[in-house]
N, C-alpha and C positions, 0 to 999 in steps of 0.2 A: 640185249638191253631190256630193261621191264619195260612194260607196255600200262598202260591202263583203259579199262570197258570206258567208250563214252559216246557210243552213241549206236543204232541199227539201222541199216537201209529198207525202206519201206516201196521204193520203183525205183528203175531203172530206165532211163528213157535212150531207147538204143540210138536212136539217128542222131542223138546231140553229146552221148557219153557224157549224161549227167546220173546221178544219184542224189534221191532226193534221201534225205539220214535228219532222224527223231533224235537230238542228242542229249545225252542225260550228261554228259559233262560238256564243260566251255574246252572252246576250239578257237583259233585265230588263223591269219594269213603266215606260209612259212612254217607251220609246227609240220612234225613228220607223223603219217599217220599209218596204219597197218589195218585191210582189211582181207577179212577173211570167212570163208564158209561157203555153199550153195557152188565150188567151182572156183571162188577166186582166193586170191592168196598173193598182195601184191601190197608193196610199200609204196609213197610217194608224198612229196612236198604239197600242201595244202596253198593252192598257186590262184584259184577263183571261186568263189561261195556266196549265194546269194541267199535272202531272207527278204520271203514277198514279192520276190521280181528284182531286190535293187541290190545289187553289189555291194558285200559289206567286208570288212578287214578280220571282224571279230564275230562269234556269235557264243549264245551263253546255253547253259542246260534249260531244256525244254522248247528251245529253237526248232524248227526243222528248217533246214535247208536245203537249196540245189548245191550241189558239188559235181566239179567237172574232173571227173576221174581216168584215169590212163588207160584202164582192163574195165571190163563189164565186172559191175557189182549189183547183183540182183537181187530181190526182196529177199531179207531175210540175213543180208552179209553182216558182219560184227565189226565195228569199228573201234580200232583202240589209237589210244595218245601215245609214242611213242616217244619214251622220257630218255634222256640224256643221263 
């Protein structure tokens, strides 16, 4: 399936398996996403994401968010949209 670049993990915060990710493209609740690099390499349903602390359904490019992710995604992982 094509992918598309949209966004990079900037921490990792191990005891809560969040990723905080710079995005340069719009992301929502539900879309499938692929990250990868630094060791990981792992698909997954975009299921909790926050902007400033408060739980949002959507976030657009230039967002950063927390993202509650399944594998360790550490500084530096690449984050793509995984298009249908």
């Amino acid at each position: 399936m094509p992918e598309e670049f949209i966004g990079k993990a900037t921490h990792y915060f191990d005891k809560i398996s969040v990723a905080a990710i710079k995005l340069t493209g719009d992301l929502k609740s539900g879309d499938q996403i692929h990250l990868v690099g630094h060791g990981a390499d792992f698909t997954q349903t975009v299921a909790s994401m926050q902007v400033d602390g408060q739980e949002v359904t959507a976030a657009k490019a230039g967002d950063e968010i927390g993202l509650k992710v399944d594998s360790k995604a550490k500084e530096g992982v690449d984050v793509y949209l995984v298009k249908e």
